[in-house]
C-alpha atoms as a printed R data frame, in Angstrom:
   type eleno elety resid chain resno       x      y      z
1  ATOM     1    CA   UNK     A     1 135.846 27.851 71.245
2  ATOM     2    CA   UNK     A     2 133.607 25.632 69.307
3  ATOM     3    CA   UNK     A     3 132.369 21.830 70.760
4  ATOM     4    CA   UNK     A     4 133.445 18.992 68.785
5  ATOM     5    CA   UNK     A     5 129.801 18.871 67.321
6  ATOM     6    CA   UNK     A     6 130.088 22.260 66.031
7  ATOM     7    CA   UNK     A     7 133.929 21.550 64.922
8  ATOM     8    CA   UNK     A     8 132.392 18.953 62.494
9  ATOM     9    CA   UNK     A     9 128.975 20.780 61.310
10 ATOM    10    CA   UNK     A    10 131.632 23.464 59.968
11 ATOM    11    CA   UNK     A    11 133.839 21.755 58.484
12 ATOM    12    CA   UNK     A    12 130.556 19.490 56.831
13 ATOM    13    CA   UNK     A    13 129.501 23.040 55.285
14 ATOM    14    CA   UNK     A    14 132.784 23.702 54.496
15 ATOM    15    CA   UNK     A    15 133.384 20.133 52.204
16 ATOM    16    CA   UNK     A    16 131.807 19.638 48.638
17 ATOM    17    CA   UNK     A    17 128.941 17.616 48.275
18 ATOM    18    CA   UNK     A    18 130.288 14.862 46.436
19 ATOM    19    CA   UNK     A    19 133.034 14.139 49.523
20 ATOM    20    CA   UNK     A    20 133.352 10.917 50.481
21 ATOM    21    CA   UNK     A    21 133.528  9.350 54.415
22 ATOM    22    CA   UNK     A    22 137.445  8.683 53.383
23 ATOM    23    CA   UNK     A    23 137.363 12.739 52.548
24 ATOM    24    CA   UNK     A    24 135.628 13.195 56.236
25 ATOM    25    CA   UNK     A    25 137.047 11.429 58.065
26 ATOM    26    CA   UNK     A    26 141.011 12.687 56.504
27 ATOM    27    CA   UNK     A    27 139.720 16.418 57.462
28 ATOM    28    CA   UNK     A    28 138.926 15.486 61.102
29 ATOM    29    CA   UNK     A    29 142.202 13.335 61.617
30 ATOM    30    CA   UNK     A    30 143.477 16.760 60.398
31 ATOM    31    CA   UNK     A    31 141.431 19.166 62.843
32 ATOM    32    CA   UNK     A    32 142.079 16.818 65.625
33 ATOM    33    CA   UNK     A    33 146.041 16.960 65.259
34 ATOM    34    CA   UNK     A    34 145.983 20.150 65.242
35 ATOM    35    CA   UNK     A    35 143.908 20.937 67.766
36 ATOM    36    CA   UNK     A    36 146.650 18.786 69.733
37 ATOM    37    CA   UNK     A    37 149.265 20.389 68.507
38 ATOM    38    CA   UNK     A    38 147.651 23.780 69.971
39 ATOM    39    CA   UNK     A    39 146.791 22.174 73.196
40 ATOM    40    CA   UNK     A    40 150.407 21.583 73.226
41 ATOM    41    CA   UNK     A    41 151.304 24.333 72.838
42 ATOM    42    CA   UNK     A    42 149.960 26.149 75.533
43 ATOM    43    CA   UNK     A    43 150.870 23.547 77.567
44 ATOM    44    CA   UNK     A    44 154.429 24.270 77.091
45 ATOM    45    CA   UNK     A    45 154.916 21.399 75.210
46 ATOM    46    CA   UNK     A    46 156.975 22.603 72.098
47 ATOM    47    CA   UNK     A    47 160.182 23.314 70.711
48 ATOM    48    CA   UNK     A    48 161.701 26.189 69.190
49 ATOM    49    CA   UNK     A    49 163.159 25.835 65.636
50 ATOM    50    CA   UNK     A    50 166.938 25.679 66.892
51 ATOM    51    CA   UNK     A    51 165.686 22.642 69.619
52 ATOM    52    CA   UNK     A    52 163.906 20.796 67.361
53 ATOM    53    CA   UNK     A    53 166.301 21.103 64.377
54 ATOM    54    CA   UNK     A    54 169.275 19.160 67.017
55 ATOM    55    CA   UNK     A    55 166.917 16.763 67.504
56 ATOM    56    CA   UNK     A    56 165.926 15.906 64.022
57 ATOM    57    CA   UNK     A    57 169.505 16.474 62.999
58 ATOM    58    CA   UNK     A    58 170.814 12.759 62.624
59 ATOM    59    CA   UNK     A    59 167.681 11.893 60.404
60 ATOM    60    CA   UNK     A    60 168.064 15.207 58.473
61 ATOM    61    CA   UNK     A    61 171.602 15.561 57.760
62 ATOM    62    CA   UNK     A    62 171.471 19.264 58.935
């Protein structure tokens, strides 16, 4: 598991050179959600497609 530090030198090698701090900083708003998303996760804190589906189902019409 990689630090933060080493989270954002790879993904700094990773960008072109001509990326902008609005291009940065997008790609570790990105990295950071899903890193959430994965601590979630394992956590327990999810839903399967069937759960989350009934509770999206009033704003998606499904």
């Amino acid at each position: 598991m990689q630090t933060a530090k080493q989270a954002v030198e790879t993904l700094l090698r990773h960008l072109p050179d001509d990326s902008t701090i609005e291009d940065i900083q997008y790609h570790l708003y990105v990295l950071e959600k899903i890193k959430r998303g994965q601590d979630d996760i394992a956590k327990g804190r999810s839903y399967t497609n069937e759960e989350a589906r009934k509770r999206l189902g009033k704003w998606l019409n499904c």
